[in-house]
C-alpha positions in Angstrom: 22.3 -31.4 23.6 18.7 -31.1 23.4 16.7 -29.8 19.9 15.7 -26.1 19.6 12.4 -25.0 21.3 11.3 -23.9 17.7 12.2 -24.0 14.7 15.4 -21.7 13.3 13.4 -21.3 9.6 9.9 -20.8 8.9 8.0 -19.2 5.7 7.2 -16.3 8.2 10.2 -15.9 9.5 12.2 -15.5 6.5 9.0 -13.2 4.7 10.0 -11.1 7.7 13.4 -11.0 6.8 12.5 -10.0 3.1 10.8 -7.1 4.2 13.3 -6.1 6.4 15.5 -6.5 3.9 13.6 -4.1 1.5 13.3 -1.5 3.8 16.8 -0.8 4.8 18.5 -1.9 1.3 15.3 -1.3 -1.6 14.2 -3.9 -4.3 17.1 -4.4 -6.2 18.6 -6.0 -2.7 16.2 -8.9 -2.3 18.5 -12.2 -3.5 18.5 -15.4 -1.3 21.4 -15.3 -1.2 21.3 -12.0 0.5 18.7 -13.1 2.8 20.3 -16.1 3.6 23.2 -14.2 5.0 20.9 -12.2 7.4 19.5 -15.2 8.7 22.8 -17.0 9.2 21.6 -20.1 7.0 23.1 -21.7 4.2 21.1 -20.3 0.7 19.4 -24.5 0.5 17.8 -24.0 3.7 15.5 -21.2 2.4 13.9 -23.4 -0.3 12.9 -25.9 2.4 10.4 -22.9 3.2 9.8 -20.7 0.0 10.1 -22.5 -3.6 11.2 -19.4 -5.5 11.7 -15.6 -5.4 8.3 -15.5 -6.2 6.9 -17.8 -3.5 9.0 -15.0 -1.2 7.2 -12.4 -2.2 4.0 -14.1 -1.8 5.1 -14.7 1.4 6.1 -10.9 1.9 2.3 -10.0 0.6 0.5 -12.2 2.9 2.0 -10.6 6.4 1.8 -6.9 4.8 -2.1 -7.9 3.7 -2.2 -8.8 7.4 -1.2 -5.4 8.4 -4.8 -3.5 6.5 -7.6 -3.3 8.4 -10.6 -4.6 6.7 -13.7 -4.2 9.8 -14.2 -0.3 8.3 -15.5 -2.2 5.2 -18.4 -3.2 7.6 -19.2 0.4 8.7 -23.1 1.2 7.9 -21.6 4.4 7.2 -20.0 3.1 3.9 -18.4 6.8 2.8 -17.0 6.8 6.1 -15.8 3.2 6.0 -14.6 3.0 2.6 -12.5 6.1 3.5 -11.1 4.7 6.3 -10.0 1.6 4.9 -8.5 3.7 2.2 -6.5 5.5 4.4 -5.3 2.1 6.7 -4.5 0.5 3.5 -1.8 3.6 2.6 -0.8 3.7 5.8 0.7 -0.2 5.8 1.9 1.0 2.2 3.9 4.0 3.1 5.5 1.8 5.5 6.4 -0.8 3.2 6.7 1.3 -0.1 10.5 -0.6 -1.4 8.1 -3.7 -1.9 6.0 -1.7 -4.5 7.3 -2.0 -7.3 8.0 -6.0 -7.0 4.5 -6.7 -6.5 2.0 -3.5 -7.7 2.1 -5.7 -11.1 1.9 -9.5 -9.6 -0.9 -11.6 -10.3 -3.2 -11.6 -6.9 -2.9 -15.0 -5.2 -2.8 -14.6 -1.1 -5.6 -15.5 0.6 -5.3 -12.1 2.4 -5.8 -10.1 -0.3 -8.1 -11.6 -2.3 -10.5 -11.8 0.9 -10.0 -7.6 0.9 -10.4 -7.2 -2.9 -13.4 -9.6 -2.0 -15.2 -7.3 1.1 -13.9 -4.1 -0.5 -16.4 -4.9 -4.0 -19.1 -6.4 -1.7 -19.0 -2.6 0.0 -19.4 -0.8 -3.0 -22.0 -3.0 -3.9 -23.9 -2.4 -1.3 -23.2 1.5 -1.6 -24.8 1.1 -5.1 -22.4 -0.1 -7.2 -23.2 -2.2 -10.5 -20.4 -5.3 -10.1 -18.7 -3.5 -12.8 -18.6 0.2 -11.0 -17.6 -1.6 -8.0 -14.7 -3.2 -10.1 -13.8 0.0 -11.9 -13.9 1.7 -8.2 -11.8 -0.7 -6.5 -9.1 -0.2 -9.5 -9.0 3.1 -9.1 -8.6 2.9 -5.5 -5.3 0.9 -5.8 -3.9 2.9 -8.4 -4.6 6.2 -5.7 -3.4 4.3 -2.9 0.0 2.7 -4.3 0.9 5.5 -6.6 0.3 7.7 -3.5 2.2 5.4 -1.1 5.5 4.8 -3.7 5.7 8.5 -4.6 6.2 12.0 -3.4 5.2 15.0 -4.9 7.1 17.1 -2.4 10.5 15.9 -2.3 10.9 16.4 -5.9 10.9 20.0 -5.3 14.0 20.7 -3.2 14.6 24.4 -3.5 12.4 27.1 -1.9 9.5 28.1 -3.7 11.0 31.8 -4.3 14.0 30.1 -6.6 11.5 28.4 -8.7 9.8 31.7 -9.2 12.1 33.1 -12.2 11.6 30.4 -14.6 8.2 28.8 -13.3 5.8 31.4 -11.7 3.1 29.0 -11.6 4.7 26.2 -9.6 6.2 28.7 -7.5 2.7 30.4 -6.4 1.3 27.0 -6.2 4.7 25.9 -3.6 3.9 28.9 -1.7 0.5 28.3 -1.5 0.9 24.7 -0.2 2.8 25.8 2.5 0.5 27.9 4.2 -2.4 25.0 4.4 -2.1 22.8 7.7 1.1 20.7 7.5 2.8 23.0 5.1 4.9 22.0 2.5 5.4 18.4 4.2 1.9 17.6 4.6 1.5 17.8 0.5 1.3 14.3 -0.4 -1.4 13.5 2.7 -3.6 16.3 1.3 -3.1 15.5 -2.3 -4.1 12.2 -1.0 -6.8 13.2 0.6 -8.7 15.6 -2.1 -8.2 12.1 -4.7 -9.9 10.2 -2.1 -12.9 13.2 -2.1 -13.1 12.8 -5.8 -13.4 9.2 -5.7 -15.8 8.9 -3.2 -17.5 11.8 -4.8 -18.0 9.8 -7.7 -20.3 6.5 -5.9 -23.5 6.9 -5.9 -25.3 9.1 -3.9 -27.6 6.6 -2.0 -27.4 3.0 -1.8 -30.0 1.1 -3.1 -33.3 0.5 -1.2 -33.9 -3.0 0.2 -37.4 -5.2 -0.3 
């Protein structure tokens, strides 16, 4: 019997399997062991690929980093392109929220990400940023994006607004408000997105600065 075309393991194909992995089961489901059963290998043939749990998830980072579009970082228009990138980078995110929490507080190593931590400060930078505004920008950009991406302001509220209204008027009125702005109640979290986004922008300078 001849060899395989390709191989049966690779680091990508089992990052994949992680993140599949998360998605349908949550954090507290990625084990190797657990991944080597969806892959139909013995639990030693993983560690041929990935060292650790660790190494996984750096594997697990690097495809997701794939998945954000960086080119609006080049847009002239740098409001328009810092927003956009903003708004690619919680869209890959929402899609990939269970993985949140096992990496919003992991050192940054992937080549990926540091590259678009790297063109994200040049940006601001170049939208007038002091090095240390762009740093403080670009935190507070990731703390908008992944809070915004791992949680959800409108499923906590499960009733209708009028059963909240006996013991708490004001978030009732403010429910009922919501729901008459485009998207309603289920287009909350976008907006709430969205108006953070304002404020941050809102916050870089007005011009950049002028070149010799």
């Amino acid at each position: 019997m001849g060899r395989p075309s390709r191989a049966l393991l690779s680091r990508e194909i089992i990052a994949r399997a992680a993140l599949e992995l998360l998605r349908e089961e949550g954090p507290e489901a990625l084990r190797m062991r657990a991944l080597a059963d969806r892959l139909g290998v013995r639990g030693a043939s993983l560690y041929h690929h990935v060292a650790s749990k660790e190494d996984l998830l750096d594997a697990a980072s690097e495809l997701i980093n794939e998945e954000i579009d960086l080119a609006p970082l080049d847009d002239p228009d740098w409001r328009a392109g810092i927003a956009a990138y903003a708004r690619g980078y919680r869209r890959v995110y929402v899609r990939h929220w269970n993985v949140i929490p096992l990496v919003a507080r992991r050192r940054v190593e992937a080549d990926r990400a540091l590259r678009g931590y790297d063109r994200l400060l040049a940006a601001l930078v170049r939208a007038g940023c002091t090095p240390g505004e762009a740093a403080e920008t670009a935190a507070a950009l990731d703390n908008l994006v992944l809070g915004s991406a791992l949680e959800t302001f409108t499923a906590g509220f499960t009733r209708s607004p009028g059963a909240y209204r006996p013991d708490y008027p004001g978030l009732a009125g403010a429910l009922d408000a919501a729901a008459t702005e485009p998207g309603g109640l289920a287009g909350l979290d976008d907006r709430g997105f969205e108006r953070g986004l304002s404020a941050l922008l809102s916050a870089l300078p007005p011009h950049p600065p002028r070149t010799a």
